[in-house]
C-alpha positions as CSV (number, residue, x, y, z in Angstrom):
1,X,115.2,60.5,73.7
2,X,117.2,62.1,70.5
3,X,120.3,61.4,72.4
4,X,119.5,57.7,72.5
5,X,117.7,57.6,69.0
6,X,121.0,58.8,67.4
7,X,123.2,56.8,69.1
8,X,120.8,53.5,68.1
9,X,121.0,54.2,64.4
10,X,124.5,54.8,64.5
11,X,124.9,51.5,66.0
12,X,122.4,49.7,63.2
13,X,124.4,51.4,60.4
14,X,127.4,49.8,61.9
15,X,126.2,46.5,62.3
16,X,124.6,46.5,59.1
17,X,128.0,47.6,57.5
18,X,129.5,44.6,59.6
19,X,127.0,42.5,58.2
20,X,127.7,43.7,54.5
21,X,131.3,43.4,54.7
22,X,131.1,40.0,56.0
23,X,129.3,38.6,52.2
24,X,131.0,38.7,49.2
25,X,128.8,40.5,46.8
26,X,130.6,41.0,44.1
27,X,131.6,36.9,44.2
28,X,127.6,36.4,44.4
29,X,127.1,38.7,41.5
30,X,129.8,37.1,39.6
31,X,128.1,33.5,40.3
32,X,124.8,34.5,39.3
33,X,126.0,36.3,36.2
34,X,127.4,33.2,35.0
35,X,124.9,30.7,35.6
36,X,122.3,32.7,34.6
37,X,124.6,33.5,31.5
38,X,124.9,29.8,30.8
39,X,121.5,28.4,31.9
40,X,118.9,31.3,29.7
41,X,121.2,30.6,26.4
42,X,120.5,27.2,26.5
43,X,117.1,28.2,26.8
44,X,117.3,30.1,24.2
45,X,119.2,27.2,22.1
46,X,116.0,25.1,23.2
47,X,113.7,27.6,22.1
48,X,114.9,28.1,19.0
49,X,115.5,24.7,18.2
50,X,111.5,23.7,18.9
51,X,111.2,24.4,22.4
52,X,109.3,21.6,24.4
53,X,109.3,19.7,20.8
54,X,113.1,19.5,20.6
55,X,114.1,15.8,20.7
56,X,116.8,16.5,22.6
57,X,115.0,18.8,25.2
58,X,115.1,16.3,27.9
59,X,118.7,16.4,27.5
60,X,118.8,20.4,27.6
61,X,117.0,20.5,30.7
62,X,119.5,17.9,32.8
63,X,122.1,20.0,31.0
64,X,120.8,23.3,32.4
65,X,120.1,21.6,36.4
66,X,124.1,21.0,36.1
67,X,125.1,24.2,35.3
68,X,124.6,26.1,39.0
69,X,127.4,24.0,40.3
70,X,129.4,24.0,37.3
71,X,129.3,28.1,37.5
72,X,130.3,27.8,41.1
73,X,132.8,25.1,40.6
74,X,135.0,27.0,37.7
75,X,134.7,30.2,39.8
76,X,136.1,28.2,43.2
77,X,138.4,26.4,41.4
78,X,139.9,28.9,39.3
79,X,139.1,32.8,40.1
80,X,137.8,33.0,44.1
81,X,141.0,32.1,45.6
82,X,139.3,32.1,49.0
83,X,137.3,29.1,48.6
84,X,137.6,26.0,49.7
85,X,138.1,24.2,46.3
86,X,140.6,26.6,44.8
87,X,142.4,24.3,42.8
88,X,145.9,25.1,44.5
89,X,145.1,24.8,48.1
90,X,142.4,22.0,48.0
91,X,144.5,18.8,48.2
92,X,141.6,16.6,49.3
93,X,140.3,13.0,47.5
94,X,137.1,15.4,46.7
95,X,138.9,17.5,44.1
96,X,139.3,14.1,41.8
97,X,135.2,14.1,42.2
98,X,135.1,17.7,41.5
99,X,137.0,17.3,38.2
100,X,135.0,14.7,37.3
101,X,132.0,16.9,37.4
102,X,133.2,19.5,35.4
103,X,133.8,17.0,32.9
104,X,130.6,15.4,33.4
105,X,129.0,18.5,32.8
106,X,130.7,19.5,29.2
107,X,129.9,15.8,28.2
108,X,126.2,16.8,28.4
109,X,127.1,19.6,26.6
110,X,128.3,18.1,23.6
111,X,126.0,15.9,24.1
112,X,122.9,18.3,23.7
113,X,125.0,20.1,20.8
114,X,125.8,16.8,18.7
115,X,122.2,15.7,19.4
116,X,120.2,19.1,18.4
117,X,122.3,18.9,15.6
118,X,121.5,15.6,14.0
119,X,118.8,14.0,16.3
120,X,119.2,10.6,14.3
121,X,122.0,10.2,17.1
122,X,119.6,11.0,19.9
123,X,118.6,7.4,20.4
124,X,122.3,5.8,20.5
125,X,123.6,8.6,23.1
126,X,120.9,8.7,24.9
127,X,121.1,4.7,26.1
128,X,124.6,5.6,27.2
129,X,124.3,8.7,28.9
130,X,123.5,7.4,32.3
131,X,126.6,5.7,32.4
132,X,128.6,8.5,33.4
133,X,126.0,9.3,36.3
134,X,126.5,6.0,37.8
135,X,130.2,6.3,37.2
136,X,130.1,9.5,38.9
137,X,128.2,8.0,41.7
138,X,130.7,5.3,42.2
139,X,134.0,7.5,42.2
140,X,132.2,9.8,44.5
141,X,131.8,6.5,47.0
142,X,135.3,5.3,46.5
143,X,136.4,8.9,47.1
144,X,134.6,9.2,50.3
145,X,136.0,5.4,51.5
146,X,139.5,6.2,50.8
147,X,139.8,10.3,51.8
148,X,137.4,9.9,55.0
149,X,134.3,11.7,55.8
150,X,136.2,15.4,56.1
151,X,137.8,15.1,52.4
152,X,134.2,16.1,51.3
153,X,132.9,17.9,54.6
154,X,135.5,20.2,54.2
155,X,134.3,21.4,50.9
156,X,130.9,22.0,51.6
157,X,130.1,18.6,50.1
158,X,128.9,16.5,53.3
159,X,127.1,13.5,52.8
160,X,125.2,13.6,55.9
161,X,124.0,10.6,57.9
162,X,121.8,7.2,57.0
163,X,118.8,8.4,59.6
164,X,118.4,12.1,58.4
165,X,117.9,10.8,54.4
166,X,115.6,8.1,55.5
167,X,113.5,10.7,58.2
168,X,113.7,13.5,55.3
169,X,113.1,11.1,52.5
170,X,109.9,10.0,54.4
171,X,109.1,13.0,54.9
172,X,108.9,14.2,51.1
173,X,107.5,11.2,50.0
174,X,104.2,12.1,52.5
175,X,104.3,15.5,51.1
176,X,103.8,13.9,47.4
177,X,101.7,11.5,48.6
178,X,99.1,13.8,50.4
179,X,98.6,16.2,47.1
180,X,97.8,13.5,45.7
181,X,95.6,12.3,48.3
182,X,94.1,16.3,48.6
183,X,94.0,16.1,45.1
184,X,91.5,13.0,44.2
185,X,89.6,14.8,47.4
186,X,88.7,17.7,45.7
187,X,88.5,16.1,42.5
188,X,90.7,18.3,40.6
189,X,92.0,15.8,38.4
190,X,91.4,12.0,36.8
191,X,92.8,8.8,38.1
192,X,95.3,7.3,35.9
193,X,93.6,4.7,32.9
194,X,94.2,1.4,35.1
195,X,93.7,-0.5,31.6
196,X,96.8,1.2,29.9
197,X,98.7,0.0,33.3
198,X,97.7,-3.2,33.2
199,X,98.5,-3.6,29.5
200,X,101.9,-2.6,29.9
201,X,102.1,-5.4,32.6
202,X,101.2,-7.9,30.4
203,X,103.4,-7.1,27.9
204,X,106.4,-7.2,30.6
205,X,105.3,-10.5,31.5
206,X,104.4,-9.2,34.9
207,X,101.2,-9.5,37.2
208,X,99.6,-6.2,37.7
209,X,100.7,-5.6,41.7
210,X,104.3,-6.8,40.8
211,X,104.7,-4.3,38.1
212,X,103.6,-1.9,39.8
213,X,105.8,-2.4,42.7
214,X,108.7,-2.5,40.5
215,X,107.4,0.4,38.9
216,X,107.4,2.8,41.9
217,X,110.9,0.8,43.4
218,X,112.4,1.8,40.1
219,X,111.0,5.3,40.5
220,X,111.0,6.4,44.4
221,X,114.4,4.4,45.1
222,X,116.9,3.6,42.2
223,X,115.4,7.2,40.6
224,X,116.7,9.5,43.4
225,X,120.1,7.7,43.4
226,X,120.7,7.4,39.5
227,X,120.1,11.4,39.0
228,X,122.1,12.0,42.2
229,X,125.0,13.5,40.0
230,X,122.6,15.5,38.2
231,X,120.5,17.1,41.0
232,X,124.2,18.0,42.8
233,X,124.5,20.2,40.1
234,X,121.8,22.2,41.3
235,X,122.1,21.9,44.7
236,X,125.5,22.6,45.3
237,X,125.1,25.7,43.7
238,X,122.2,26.6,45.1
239,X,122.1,25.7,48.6
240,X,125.9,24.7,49.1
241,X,127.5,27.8,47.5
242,X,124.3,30.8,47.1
243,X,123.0,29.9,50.8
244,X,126.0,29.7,52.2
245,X,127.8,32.5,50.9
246,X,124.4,34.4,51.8
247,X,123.9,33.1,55.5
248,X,125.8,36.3,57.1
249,X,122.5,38.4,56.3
250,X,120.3,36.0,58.4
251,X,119.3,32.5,57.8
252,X,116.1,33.2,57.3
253,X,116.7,35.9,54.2
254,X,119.3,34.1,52.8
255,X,116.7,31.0,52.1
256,X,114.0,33.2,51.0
257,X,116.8,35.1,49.0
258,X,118.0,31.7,47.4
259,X,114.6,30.5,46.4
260,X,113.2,33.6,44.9
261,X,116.6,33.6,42.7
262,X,115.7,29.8,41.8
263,X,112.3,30.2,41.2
264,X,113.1,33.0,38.6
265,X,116.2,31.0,37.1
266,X,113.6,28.1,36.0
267,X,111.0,30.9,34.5
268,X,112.2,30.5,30.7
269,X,111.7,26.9,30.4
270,X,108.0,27.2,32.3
271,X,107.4,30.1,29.9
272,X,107.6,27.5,27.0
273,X,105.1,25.5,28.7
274,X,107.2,23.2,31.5
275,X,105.6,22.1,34.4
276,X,102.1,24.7,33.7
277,X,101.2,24.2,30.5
278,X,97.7,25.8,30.3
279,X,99.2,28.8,31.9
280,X,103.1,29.0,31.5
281,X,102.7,32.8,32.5
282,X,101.1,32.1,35.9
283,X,103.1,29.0,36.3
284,X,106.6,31.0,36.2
285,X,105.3,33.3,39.3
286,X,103.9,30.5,40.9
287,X,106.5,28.6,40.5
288,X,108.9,31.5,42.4
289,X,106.2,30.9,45.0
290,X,106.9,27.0,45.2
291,X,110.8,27.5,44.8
292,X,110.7,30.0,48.0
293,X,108.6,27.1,50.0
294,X,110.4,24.2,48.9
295,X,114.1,26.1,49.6
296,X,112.9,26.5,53.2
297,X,112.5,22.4,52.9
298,X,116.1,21.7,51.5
299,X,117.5,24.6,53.4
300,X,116.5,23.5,56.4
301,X,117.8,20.0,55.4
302,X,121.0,21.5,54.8
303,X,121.1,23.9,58.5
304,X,120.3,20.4,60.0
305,X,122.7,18.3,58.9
306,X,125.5,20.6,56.9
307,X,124.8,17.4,54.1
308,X,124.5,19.4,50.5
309,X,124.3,15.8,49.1
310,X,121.3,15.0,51.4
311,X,119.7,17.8,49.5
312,X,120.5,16.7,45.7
313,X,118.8,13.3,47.1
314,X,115.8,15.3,48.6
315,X,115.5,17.3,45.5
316,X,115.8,13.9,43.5
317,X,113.4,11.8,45.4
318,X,110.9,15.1,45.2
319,X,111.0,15.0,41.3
320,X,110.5,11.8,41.1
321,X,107.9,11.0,43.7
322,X,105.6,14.1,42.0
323,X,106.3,12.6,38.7
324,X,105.3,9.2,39.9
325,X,102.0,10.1,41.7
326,X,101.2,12.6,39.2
327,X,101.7,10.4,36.2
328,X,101.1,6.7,37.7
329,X,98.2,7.6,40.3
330,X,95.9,10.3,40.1
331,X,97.2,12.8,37.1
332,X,96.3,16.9,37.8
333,X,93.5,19.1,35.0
334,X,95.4,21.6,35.8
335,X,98.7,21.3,37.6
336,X,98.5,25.3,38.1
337,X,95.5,25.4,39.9
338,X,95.5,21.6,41.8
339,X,97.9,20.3,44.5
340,X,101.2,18.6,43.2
341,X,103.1,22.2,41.6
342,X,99.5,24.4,41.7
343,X,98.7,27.6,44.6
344,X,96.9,25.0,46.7
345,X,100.1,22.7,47.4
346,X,101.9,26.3,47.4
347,X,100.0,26.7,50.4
348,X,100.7,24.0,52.1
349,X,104.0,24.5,51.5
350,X,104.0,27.8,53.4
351,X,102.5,26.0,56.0
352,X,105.3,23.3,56.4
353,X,107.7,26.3,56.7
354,X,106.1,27.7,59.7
355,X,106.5,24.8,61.2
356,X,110.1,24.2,60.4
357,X,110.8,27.7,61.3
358,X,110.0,27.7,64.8
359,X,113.6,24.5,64.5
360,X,115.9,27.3,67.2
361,X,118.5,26.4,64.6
362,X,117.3,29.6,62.9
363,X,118.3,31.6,65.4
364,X,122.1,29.8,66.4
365,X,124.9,30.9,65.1
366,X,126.8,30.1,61.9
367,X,130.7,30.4,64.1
């Protein structure tokens, strides 16, 4: 029995040494450091410039969902010489795109510098900032016509198929639709002042049912697709770099890994009182909690269909679909202790990864 004992942990330490050899820690480190870097100094920069009151906050925080893929673009391009879009051996259509990101990105810098600086200029640049998303949107379609389907699969930057964004799409918009449904039921909140609606259809001109259709078209469907640039940022660095540069530990720890991480990347902008703001302290560990449930979601997306950009449209769709039933339909007291972003949609969220973790694609291999 001490024989075979001895021999078994030998063999452990082995595979375990296999295993760590296999992921590139020091890259990791080096991609956390950075975005990390980046991302708490401009929460800083928003906190010192009047946090949540900051005119050009809502800037700031697009600014800071960009900068996961712009730390794990610069190192791929420039310093890991390994990856797939080092600038010197990736001679796909999808480095034009890639360029056009990082550019993307610094325009929102200097965007959120020039504004915080004299917000007079906050109104003018903010009616043309989405310009460059849709722009971005459209290169990354030409792009994709003209290089093929494996000019973007080959950088980790798959689009994935029509079916899997419709079934997934559906599937977070009945997610967002049930806490609100759970949350009228249990009457932790107050439907939404019907009058206000109505008076903002009369002013459009509009009948009360068509504005509101237009209102949740505009929000559930051109939404997602309009911040698709801007969700990428997060998602490629997240899920297509972090979980896939993870995924030689197990696919199960790497997600769990990722969304920890991502849950505690958001914490300085929840502590200024984002997202919670009766209890921005609880609300940063409770939001670790939803970022660990909903990275099983997108993570899974991703296993699925090897689509990062499914995932930036997932992630899209799921900020706006909250936003919309929270804000249009039945609005939370307390979004910390109600379904939507509170512990009881936390735990349903746990639930839905149960589920998705008896998929056998947990188990395959990543050869």
């Amino acid at each position: 029995m001490e024989s075979f004992s001895l021999v078994a942990n030998e063999d452990e330490t082995d595979s375990s040494t296999t295993i760590r050899s296999k992921v590139n820690w020091k890259q990791i480190a080096t991609f956390l450091v950075l975005t990390f870097v980046l991302s708490w100094s401009l929460d800083l920069a928003i906190y010192l410039n009047g946090g949540l009151n900051n005119p050009s906050v809502g800037i700031g925080l697009q600014l800071q969902m960009l900068l996961p893929a712009f730390s794990a673009i610069v190192l791929g391009m420039f310093f890991f010489k390994d990856s797939s879009i080092y600038c010197k051996t990736n001679h796909t259509t999808s480095r034009w795109f890639i360029w056009y990101f990082l550019f993307f990105t610094l325009m929102y810098m200097a965007i959120f510098i020039t504004t915080s600086i004299n917000p007079s200029l906050l109104l003018s640049l903010n009616s043309l900032i989405l310009l460059p998303g849709i722009l971005g949107l459209i290169l990354l379609i030409v792009l994709r016509i003209v290089g093929g389907k494996e000019s973007f699969s080959s950088v980790n930057m798959a689009g994935g198929k029509a079916i899997s964004w419709l079934l997934f799409g559906l599937g977070i918009l009945a997610f967002a639709g049930l806490q609100t449904v759970l949350s009228w039921f249990f009457k932790m909140g107050t439907p939404v002042d019907m009058a206000m609606l109505q008076a903002q259809a009369a002013i459009s001109g509009m009948s009360y049912s068509v504005f509101m259709i237009i209102v949740a078209a505009q929000t559930l469907i051109l939404g997602p697709l309009l911040g698709l640039v801007v969700t990428f940022g997060e998602e490629y660095g997240w899920r297509g770099y972090l979980q896939s540069a993870l995924i030689k530990i197990g696919k199960v720890k790497a997600v769990l890994l990722v969304g920890i991480i991502w849950g505690v990347w958001h914490m300085p902008i929840i502590w200024m009182g984002y997202n919670y703001p009766s209890q921005p302290i609880l609300g940063s560990f409770l939001f670790v909690l939803y970022c660990i449930g909903l990275a099983f979601i997108l993570g899974y997306a991703v296993l699925k269909t090897k689509a990062v950009w499914l995932a930036a449209f997932l992630h899209a769709l799921f900020n706006q679909s909250i936003s919309y039933f929270m804000g249009v339909i039945y609005t939370p007291i307390d979004t910390a202790t109600s379904f939507g972003i509170g512990w009881p949609s936390i735990i349903v969220l746990f639930l839905i990864t149960l589920l998705i973790l008896r998929d056998p694609i947990w188990k395959e291999s990543e050869d």
